[in-house]
gemmi code that builds the backbone of each chain (N, CA, C; Angstrom):
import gemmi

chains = {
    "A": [
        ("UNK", (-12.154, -61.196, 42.301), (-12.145, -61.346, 40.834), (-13.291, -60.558, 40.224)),
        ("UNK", (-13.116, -59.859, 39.166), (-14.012, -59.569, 38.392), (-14.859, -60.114, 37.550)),
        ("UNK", (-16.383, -59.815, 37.871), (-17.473, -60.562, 36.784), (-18.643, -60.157, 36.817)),
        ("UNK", (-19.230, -61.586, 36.446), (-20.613, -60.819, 36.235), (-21.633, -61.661, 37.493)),
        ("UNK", (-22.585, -61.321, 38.444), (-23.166, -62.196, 39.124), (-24.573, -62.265, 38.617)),
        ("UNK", (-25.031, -62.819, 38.394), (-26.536, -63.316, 38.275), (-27.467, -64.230, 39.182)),
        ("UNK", (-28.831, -63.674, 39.827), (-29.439, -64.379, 40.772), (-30.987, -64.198, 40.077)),
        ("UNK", (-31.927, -65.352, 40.972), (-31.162, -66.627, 41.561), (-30.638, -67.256, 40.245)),
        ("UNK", (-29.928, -68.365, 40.469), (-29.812, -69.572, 39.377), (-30.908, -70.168, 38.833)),
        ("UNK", (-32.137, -70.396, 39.432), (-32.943, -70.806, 39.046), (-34.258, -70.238, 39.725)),
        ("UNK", (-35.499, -70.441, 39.330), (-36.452, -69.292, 39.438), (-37.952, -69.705, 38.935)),
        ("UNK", (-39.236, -69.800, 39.542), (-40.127, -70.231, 39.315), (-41.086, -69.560, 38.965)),
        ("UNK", (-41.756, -68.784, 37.897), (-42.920, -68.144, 37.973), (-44.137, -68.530, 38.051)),
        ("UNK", (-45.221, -67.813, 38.350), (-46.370, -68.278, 38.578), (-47.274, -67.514, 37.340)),
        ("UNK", (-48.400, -68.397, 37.439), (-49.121, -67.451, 36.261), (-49.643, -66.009, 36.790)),
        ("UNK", (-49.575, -64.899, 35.577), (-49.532, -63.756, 36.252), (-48.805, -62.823, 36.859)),
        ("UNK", (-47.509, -63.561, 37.446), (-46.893, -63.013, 38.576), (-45.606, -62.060, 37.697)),
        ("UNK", (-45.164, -61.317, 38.126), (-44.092, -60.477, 37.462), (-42.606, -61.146, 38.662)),
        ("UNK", (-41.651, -61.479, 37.536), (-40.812, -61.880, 38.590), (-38.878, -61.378, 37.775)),
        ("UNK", (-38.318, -61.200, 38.577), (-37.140, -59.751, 38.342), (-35.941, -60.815, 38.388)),
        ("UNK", (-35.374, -60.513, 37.241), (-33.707, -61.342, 37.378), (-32.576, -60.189, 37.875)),
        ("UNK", (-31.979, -60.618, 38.614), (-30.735, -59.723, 38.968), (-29.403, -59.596, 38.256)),
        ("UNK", (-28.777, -58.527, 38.033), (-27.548, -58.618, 36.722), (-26.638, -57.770, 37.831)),
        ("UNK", (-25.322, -58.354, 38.006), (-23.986, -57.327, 38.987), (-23.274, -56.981, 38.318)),
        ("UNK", (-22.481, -56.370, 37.812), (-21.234, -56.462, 37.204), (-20.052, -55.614, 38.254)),
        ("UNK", (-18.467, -55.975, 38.343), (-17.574, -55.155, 38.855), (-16.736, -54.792, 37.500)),
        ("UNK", (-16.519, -55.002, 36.704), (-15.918, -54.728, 35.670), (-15.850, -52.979, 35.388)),
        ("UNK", (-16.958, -52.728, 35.906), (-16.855, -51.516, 35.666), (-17.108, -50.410, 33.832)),
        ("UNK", (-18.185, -51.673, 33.057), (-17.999, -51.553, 31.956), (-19.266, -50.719, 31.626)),
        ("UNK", (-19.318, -50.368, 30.662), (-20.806, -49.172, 30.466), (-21.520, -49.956, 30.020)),
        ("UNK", (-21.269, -51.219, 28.874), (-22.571, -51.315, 28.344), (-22.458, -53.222, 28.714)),
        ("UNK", (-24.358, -53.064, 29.050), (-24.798, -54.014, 29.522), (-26.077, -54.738, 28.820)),
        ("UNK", (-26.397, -56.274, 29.075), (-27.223, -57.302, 27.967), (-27.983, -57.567, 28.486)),
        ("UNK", (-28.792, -58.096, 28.068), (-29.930, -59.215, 28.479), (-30.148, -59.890, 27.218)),
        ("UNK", (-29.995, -61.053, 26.965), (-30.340, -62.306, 26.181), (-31.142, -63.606, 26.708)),
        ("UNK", (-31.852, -63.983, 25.773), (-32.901, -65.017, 26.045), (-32.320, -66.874, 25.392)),
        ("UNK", (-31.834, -67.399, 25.645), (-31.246, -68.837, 25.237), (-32.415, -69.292, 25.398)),
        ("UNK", (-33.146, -70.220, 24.193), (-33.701, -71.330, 24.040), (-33.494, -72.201, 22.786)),
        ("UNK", (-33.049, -73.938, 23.316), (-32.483, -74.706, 22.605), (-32.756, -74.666, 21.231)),
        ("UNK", (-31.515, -74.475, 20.966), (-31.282, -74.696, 18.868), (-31.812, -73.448, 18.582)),
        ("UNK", (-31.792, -72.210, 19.144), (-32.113, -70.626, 19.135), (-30.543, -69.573, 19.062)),
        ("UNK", (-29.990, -70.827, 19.758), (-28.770, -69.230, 19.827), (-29.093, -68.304, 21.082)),
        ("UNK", (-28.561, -67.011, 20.859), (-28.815, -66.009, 21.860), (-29.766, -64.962, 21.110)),
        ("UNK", (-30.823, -64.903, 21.646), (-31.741, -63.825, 21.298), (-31.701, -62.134, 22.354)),
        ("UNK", (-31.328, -61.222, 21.768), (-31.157, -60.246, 22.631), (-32.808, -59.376, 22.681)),
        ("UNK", (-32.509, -59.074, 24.090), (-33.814, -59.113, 24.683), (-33.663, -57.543, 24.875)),
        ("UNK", (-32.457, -56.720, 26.197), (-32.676, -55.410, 25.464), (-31.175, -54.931, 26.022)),
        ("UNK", (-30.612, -53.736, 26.057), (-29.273, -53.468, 26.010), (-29.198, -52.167, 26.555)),
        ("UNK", (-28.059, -51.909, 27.329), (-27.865, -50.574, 27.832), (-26.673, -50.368, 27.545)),
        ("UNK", (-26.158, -48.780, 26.925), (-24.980, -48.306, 26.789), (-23.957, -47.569, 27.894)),
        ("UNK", (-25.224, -46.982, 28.376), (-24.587, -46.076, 29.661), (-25.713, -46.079, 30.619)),
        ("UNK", (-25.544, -45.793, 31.733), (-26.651, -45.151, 32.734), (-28.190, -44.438, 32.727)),
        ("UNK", (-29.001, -44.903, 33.131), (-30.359, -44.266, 32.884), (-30.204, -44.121, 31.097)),
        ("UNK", (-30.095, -44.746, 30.668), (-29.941, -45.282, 29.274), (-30.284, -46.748, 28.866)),
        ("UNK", (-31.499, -47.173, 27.930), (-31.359, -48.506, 27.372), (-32.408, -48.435, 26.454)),
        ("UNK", (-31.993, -49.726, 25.731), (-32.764, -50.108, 24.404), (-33.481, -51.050, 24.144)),
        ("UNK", (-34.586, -51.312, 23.186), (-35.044, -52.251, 23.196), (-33.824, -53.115, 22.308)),
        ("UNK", (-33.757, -54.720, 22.224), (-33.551, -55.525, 21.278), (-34.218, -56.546, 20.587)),
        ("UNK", (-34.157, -57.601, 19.935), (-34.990, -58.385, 18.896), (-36.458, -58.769, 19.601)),
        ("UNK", (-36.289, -58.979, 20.696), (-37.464, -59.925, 21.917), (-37.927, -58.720, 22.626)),
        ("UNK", (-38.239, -57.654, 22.765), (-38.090, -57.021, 23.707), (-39.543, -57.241, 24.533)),
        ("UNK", (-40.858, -57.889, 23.753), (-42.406, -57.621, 24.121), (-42.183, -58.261, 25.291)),
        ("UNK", (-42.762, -58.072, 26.734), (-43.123, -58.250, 27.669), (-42.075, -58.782, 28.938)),
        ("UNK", (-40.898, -57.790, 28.341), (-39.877, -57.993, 29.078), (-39.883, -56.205, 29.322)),
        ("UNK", (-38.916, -55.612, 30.593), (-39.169, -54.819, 31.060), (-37.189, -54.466, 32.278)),
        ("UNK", (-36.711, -53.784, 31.693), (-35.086, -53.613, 32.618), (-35.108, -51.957, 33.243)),
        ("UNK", (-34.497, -51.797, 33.967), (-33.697, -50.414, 34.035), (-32.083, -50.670, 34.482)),
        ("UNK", (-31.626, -49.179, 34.129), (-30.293, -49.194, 34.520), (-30.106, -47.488, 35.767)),
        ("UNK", (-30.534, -48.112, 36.496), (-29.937, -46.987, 37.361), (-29.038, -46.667, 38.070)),
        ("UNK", (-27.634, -48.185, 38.628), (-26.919, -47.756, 38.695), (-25.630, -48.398, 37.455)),
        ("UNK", (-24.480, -48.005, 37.256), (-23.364, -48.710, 36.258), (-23.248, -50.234, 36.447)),
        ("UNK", (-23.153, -50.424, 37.981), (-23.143, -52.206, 38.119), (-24.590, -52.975, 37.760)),
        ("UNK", (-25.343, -51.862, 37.616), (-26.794, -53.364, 37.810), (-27.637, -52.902, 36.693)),
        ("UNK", (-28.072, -54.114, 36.149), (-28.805, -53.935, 34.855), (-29.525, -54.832, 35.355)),
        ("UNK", (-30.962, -55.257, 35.991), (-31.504, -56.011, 36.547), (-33.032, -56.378, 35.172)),
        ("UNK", (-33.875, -57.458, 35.156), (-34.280, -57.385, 33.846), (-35.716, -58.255, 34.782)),
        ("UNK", (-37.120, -57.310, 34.229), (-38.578, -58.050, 35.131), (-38.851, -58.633, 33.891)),
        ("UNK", (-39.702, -59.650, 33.654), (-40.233, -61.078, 33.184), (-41.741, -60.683, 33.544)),
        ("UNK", (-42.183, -59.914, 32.812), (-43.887, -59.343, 33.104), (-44.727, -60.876, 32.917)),
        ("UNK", (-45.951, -60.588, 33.547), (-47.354, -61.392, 33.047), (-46.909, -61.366, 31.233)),
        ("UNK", (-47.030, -60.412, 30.789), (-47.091, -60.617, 29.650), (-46.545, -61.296, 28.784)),
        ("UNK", (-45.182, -61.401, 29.292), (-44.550, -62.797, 28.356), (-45.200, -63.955, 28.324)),
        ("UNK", (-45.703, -64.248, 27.496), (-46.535, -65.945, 28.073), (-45.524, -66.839, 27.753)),
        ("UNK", (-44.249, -66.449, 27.444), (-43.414, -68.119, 26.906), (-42.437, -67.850, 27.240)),
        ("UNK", (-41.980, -67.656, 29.185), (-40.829, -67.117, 29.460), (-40.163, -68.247, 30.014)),
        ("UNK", (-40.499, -69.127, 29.700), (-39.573, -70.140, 30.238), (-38.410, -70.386, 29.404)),
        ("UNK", (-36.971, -70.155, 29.846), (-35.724, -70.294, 29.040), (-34.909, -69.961, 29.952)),
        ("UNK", (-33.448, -69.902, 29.439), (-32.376, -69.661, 30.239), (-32.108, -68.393, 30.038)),
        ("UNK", (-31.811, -67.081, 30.782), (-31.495, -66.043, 30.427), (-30.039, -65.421, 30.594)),
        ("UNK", (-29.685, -65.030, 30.122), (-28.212, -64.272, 29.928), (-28.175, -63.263, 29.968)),
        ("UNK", (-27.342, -62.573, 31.160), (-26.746, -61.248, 31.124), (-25.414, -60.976, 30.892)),
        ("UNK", (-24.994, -59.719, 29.851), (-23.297, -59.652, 29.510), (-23.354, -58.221, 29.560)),
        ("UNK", (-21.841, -57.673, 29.847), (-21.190, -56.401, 29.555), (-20.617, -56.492, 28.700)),
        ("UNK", (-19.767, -55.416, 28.476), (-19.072, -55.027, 27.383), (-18.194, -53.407, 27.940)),
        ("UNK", (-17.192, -53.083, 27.842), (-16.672, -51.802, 28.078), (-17.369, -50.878, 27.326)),
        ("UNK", (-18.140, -50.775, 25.972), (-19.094, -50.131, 25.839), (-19.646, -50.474, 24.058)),
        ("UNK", (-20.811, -50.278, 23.913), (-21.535, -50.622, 23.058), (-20.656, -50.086, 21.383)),
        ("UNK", (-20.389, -49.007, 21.539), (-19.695, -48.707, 20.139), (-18.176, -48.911, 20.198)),
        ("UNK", (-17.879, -49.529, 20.879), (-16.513, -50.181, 21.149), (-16.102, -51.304, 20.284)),
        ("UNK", (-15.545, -51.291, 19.275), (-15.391, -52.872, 18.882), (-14.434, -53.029, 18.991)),
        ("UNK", (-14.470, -54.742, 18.689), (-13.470, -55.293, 18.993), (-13.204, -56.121, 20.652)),
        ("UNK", (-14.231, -55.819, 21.316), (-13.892, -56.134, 22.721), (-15.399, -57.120, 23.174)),
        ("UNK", (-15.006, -57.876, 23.573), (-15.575, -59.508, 23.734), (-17.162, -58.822, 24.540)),
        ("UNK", (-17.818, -59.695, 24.593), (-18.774, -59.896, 26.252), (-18.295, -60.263, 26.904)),
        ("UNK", (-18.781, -59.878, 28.216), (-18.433, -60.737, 29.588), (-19.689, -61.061, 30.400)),
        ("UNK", (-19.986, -63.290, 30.809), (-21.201, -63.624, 30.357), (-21.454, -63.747, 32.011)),
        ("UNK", (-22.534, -63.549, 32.658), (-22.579, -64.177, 33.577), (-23.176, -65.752, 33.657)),
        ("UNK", (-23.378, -66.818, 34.506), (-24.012, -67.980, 34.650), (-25.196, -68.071, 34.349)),
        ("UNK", (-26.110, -67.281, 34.183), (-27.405, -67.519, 33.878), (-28.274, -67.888, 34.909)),
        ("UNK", (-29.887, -67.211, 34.663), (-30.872, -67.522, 35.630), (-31.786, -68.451, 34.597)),
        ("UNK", (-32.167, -69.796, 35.312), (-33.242, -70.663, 34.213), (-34.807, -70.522, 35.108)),
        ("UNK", (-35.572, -69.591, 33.944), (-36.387, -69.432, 34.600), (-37.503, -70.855, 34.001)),
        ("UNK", (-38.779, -70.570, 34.816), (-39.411, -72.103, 34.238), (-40.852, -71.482, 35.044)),
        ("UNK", (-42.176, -71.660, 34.512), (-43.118, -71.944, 35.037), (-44.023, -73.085, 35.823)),
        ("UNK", (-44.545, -71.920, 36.932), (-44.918, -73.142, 37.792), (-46.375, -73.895, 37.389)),
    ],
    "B": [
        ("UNK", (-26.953, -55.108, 6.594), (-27.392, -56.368, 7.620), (-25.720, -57.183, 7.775)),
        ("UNK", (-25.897, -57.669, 8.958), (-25.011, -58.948, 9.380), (-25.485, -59.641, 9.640)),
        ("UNK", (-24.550, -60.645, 9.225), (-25.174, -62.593, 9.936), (-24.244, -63.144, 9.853)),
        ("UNK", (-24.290, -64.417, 10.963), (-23.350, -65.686, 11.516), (-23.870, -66.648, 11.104)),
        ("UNK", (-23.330, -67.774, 10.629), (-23.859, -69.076, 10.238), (-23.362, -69.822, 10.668)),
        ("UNK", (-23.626, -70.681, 11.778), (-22.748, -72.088, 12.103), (-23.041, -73.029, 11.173)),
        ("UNK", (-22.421, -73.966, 10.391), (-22.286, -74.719, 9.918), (-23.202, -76.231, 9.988)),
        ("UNK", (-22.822, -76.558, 11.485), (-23.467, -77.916, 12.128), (-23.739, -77.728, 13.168)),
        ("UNK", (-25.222, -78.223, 13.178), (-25.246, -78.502, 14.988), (-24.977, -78.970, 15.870)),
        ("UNK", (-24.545, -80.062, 15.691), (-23.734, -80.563, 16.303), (-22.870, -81.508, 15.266)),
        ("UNK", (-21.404, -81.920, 16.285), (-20.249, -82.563, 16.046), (-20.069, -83.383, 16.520)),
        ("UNK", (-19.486, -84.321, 16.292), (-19.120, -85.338, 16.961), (-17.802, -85.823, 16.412)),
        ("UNK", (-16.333, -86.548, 17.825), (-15.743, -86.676, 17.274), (-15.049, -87.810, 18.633)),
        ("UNK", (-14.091, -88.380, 18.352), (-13.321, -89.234, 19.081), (-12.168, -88.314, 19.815)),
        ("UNK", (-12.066, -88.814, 20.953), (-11.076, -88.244, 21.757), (-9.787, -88.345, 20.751)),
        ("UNK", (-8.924, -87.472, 21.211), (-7.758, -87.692, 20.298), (-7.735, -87.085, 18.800)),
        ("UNK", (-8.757, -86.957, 18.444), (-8.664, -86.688, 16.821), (-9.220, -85.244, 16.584)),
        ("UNK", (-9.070, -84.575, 15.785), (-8.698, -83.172, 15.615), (-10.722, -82.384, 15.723)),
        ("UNK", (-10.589, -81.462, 15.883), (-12.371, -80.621, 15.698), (-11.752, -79.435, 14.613)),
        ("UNK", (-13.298, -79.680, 14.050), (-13.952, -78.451, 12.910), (-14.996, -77.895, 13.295)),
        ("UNK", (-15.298, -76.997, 13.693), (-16.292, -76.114, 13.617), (-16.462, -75.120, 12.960)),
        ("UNK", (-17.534, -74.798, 11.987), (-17.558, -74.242, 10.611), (-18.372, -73.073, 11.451)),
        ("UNK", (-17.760, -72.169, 10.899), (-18.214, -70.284, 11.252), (-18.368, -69.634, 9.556)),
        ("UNK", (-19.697, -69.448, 8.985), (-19.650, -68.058, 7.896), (-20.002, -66.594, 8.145)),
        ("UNK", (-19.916, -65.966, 7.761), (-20.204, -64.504, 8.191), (-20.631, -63.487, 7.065)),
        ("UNK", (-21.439, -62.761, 7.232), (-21.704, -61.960, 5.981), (-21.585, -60.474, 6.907)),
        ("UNK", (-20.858, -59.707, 6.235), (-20.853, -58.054, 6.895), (-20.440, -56.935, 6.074)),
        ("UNK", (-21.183, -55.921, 5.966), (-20.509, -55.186, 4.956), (-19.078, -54.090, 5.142)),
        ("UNK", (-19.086, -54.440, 6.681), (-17.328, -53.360, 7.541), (-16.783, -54.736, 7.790)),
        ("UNK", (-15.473, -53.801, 8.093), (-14.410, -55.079, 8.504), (-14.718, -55.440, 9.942)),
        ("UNK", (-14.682, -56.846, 10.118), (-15.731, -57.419, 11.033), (-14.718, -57.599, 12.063)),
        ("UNK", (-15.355, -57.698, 13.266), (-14.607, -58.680, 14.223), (-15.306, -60.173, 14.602)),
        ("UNK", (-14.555, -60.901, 15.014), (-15.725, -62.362, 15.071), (-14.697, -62.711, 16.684)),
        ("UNK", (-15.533, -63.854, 17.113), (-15.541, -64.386, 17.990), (-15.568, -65.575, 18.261)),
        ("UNK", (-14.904, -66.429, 18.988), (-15.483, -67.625, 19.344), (-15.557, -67.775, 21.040)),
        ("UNK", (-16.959, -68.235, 20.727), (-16.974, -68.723, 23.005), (-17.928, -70.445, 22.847)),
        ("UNK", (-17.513, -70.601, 24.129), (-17.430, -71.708, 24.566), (-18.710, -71.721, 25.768)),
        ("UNK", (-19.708, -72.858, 25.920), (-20.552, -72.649, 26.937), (-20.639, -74.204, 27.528)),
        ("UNK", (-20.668, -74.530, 28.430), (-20.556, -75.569, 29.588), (-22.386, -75.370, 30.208)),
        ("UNK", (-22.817, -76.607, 30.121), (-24.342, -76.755, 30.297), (-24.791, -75.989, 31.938)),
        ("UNK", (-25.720, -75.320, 31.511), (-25.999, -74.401, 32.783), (-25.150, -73.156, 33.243)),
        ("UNK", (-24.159, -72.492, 32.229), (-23.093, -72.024, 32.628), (-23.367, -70.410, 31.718)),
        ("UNK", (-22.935, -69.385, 31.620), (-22.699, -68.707, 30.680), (-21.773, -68.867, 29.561)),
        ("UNK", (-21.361, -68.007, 28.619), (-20.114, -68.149, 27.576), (-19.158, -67.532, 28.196)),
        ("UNK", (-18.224, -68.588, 27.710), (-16.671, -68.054, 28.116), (-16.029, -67.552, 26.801)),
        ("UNK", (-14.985, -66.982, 26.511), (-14.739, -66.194, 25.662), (-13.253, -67.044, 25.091)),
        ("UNK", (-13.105, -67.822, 23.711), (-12.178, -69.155, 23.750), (-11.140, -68.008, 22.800)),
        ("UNK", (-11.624, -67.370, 21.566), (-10.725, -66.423, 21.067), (-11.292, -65.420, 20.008)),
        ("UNK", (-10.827, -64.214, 19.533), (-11.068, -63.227, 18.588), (-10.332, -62.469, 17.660)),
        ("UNK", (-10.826, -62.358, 16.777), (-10.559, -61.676, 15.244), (-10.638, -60.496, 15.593)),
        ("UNK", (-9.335, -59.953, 15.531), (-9.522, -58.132, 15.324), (-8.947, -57.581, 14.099)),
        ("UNK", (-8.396, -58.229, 13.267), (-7.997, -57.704, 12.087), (-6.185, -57.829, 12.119)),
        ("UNK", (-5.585, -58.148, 13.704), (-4.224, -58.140, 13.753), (-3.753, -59.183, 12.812)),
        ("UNK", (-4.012, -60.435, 12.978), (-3.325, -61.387, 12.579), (-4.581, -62.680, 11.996)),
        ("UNK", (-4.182, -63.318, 10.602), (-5.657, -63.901, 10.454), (-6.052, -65.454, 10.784)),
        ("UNK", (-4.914, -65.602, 11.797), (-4.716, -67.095, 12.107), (-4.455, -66.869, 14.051)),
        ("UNK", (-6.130, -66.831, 14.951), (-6.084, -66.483, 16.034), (-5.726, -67.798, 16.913)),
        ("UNK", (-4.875, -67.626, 17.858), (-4.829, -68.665, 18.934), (-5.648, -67.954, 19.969)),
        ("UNK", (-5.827, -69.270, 21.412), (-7.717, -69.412, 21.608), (-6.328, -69.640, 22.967)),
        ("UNK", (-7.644, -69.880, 23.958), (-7.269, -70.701, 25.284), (-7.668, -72.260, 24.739)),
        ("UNK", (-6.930, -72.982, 25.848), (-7.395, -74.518, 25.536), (-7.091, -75.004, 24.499)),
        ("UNK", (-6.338, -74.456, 23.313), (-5.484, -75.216, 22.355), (-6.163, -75.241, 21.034)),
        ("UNK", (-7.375, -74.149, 21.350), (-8.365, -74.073, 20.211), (-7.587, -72.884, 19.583)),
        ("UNK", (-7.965, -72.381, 17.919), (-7.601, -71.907, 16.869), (-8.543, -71.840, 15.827)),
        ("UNK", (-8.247, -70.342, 15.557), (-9.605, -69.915, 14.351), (-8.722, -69.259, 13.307)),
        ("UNK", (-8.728, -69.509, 11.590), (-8.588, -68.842, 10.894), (-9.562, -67.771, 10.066)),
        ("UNK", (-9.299, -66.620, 10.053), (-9.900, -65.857, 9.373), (-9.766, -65.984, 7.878)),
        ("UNK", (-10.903, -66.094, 6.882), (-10.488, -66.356, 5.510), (-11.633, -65.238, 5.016)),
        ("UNK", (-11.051, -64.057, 4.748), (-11.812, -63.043, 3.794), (-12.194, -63.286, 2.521)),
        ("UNK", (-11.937, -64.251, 1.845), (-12.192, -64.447, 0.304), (-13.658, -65.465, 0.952)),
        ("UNK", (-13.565, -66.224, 1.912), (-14.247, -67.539, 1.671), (-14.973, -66.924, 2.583)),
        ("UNK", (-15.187, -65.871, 3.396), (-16.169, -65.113, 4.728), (-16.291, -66.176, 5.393)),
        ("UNK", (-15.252, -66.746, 5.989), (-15.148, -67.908, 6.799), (-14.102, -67.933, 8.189)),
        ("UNK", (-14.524, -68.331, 9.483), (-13.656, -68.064, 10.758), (-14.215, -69.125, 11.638)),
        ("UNK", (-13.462, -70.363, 10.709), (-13.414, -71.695, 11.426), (-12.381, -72.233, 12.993)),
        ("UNK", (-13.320, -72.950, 13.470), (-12.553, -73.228, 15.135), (-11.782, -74.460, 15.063)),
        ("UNK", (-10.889, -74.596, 15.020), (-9.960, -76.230, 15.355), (-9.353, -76.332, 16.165)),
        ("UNK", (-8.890, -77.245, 16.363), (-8.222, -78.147, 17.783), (-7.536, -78.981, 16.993)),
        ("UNK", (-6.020, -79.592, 17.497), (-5.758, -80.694, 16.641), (-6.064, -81.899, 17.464)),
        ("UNK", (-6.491, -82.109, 19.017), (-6.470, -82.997, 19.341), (-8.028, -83.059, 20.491)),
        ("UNK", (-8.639, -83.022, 20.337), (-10.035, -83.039, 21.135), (-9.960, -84.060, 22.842)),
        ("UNK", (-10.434, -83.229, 23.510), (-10.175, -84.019, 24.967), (-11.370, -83.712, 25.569)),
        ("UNK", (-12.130, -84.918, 26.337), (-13.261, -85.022, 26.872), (-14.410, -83.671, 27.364)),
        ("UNK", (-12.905, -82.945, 27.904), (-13.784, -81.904, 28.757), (-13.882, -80.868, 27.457)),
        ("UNK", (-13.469, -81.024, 26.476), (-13.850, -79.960, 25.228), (-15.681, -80.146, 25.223)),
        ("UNK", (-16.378, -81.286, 25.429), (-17.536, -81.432, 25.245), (-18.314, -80.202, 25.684)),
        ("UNK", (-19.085, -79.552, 24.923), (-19.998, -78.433, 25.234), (-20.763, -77.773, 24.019)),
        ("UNK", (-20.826, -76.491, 23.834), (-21.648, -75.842, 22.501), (-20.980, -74.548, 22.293)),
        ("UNK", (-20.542, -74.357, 20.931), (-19.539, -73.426, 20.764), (-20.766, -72.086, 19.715)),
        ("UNK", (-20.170, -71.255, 20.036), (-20.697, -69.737, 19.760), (-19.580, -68.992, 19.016)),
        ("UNK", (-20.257, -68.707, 17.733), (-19.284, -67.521, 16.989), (-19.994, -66.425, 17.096)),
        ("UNK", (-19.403, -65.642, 17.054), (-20.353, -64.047, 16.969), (-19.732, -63.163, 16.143)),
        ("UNK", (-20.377, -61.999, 16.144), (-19.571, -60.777, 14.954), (-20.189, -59.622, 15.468)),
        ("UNK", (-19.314, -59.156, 15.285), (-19.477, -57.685, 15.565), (-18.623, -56.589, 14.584)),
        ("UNK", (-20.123, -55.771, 13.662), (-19.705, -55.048, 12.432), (-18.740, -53.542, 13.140)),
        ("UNK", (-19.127, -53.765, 14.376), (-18.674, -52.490, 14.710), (-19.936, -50.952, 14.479)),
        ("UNK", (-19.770, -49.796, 15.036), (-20.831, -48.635, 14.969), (-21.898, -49.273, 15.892)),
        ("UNK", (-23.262, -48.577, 14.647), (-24.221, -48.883, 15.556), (-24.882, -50.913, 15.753)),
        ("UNK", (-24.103, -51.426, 15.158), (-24.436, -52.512, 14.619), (-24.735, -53.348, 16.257)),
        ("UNK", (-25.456, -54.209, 16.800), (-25.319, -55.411, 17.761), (-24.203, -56.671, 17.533)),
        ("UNK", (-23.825, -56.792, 18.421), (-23.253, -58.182, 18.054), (-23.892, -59.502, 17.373)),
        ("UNK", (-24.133, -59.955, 16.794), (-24.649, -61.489, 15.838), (-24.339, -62.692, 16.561)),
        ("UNK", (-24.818, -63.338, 17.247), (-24.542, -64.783, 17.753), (-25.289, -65.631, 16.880)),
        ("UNK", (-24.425, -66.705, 16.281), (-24.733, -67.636, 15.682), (-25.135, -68.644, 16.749)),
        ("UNK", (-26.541, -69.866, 15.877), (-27.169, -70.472, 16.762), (-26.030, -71.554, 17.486)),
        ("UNK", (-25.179, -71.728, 17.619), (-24.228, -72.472, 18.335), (-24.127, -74.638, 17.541)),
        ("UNK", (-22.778, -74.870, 18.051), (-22.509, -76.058, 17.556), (-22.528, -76.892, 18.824)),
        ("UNK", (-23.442, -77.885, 19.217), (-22.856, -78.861, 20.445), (-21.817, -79.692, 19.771)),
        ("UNK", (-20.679, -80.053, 20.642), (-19.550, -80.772, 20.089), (-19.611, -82.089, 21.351)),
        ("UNK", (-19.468, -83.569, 20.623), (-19.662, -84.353, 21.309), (-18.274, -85.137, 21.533)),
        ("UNK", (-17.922, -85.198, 22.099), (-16.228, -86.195, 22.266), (-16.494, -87.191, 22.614)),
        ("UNK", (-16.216, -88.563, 21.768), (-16.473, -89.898, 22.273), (-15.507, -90.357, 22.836)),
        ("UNK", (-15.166, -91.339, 24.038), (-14.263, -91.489, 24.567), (-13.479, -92.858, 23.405)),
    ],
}
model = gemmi.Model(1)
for chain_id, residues in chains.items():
    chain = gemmi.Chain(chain_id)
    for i, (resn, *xyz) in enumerate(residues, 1):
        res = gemmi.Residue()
        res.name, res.seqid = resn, gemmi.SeqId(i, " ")
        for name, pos in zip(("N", "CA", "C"), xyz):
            atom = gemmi.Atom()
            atom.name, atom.element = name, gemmi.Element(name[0])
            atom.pos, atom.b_iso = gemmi.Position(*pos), 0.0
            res.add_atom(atom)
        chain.add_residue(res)
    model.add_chain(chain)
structure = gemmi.Structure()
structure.add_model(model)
structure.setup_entities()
């Protein structure tokens, strides 16, 4: 089946420590998310890629840190610098960013939390 | 600019008896909107969408959104609410171009048995 995988599910940082969420997709779609969920927030987009060795910042972007080097993986680091990274994070595709009309596709989410 | 407005934060309703979930939208292109569905700990699932075909969308799960352009309104109903509906519902929009998609802060919907 086609989707989106996200690891781990859950995830502990330490103070200081830089720690990396993983994003899969098979869909085969160009453009890819990162969003930040915290309660009675909605989805805050954190930063976005359209195509390959291509991406953007979005609303949150300070002390968050992604690349896209290959089409399936949009993987997203959680620097020292965020000091308030504890939340649930969300990764989505899309067949491509100036595409409308065509949904996200969400994966399960990593809840990160300090130790 | 665009924006989503959910209505309520949460809902609450008795098994059996019908759901409202209030969606507004402000956009200056013809919009597309969205509704998804999220299950605690889970990502969004995708329940149904506005593309401009038809302005009265059927959903999975028996859910239904009308599009109302005069009232910038793309409300979610159900006529009959069932336990496992319980979760937090997401409208979104998308102006289309360079625009991001808009997620509104979401509705938890509570089903009393």
């Amino acid at each position: 089946d086609g989707g989106i995988t996200q690891s781990p599910k859950y995830l502990f940082r330490k103070e200081g420590q830089n720690v990396t969420l993983s994003c899969e997709q098979n869909l085969n779609h160009d453009a890819m998310y990162w969003y930040r969920q915290d309660p009675g927030q909605g989805l805050r987009l954190i930063y976005y890629s359209q195509i390959v060795n291509d991406f953007q910042k979005g609303d949150i972007a300070e002390g968050y840190s992604v690349s896209r080097e290959k089409k399936e993986s949009f993987p997203l680091t959680v620097t020292s610098a965020q000091k308030n990274p504890t939340a649930f994070y969300l990764c989505a595709s899309s067949r491509g960013f100036m595409i409308s009309n065509q949904p996200q596709h969400f994966g399960d989410g990593t809840r990160l939390s300090i130790l | 600019a665009q924006s989503v407005t959910q209505l309520d934060s949460h809902v609450s309703v008795s098994e059996g008896t019908p759901v409202l979930l209030r969606c507004n939208y402000s956009s200056s292109y013809s919009p597309s909107l969205f509704w998804y569905v999220q299950h605690p700990n889970k990502g969004l699932q995708l329940l149904l969408k506005y593309t401009s075909a038809a302005t009265l969308v059927k959903g999975i799960n028996g859910f239904e959104a009308e599009f109302k352009k005069s009232e910038t309104s793309f409300h979610l109903t159900k006529p009959s609410a069932h336990m496992s509906d319980a979760a937090e519902y997401f409208c979104a929009l998308d102006s289309g171009g360079y625009q991001k998609v808009t997620f509104g802060t979401g509705t938890k919907l509570q089903v009393i048995p």
